[in-house]
C-alpha positions in Angstrom: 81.0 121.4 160.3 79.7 118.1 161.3 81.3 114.4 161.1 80.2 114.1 157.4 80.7 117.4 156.0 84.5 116.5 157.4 84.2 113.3 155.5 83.5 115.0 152.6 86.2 117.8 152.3 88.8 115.4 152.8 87.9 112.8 150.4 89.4 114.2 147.5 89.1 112.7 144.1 90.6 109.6 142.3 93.5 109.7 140.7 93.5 110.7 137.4 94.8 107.4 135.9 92.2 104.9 137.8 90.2 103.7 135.3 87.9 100.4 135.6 89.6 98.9 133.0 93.2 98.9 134.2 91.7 97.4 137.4 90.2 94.7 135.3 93.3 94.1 133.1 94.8 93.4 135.9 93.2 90.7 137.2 93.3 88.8 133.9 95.7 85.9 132.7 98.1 87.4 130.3 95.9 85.8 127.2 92.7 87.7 128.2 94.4 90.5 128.6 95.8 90.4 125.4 92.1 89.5 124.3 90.8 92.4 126.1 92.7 95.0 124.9 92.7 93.8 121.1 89.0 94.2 121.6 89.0 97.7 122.6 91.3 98.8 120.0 88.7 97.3 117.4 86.4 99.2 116.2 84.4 96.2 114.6 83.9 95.3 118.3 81.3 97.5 120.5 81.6 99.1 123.3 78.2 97.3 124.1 79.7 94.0 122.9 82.7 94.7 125.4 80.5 95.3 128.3 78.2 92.3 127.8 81.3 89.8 127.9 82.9 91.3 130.5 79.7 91.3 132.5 79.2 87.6 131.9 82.6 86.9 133.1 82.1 88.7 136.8 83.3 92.0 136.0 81.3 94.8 137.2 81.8 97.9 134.6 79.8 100.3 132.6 79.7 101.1 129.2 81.4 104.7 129.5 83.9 102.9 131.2 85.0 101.1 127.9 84.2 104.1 126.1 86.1 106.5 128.0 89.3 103.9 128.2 89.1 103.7 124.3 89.0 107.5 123.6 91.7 108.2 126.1 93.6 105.6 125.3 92.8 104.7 121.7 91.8 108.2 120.0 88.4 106.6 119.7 85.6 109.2 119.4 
């Protein structure tokens, strides 16, 4: 097997827990934050919505991103 099939096999995958969100939670003051996550917990607010923002404000994230956070997290289907 050659240098990059190597590279491959031992990659492995993420862990479990890593999700965009947390990463970006993290990096917020504790008022965003608390911003953030009222926003994903709101239904009223969409995913879309949620992307945009974050977008505008530097953060690089997808859509499924939100929506996965929100179903795992939230119960949101």
């Amino acid at each position: 097997m050659g240098e990059l099939g190597n590279q491959l096999r031992n990659e492995g995958s993420p862990p479990r827990n890593a999700f965009r969100v947390d990463e970006i939670l993290a990096q917020l003051s504790e008022e965003d934050k608390a911003d953030l996550l009222a926003a994903i917990q709101d239904a009223a607010i969409s995913t879309a919505a949620i992307t945009r923002v974050l977008r505008r404000n530097g953060h690089a994230l997808s859509e499924n991103a939100i929506r996965n956070y929100r179903r795992i997290h939230y119960g949101f289907r």
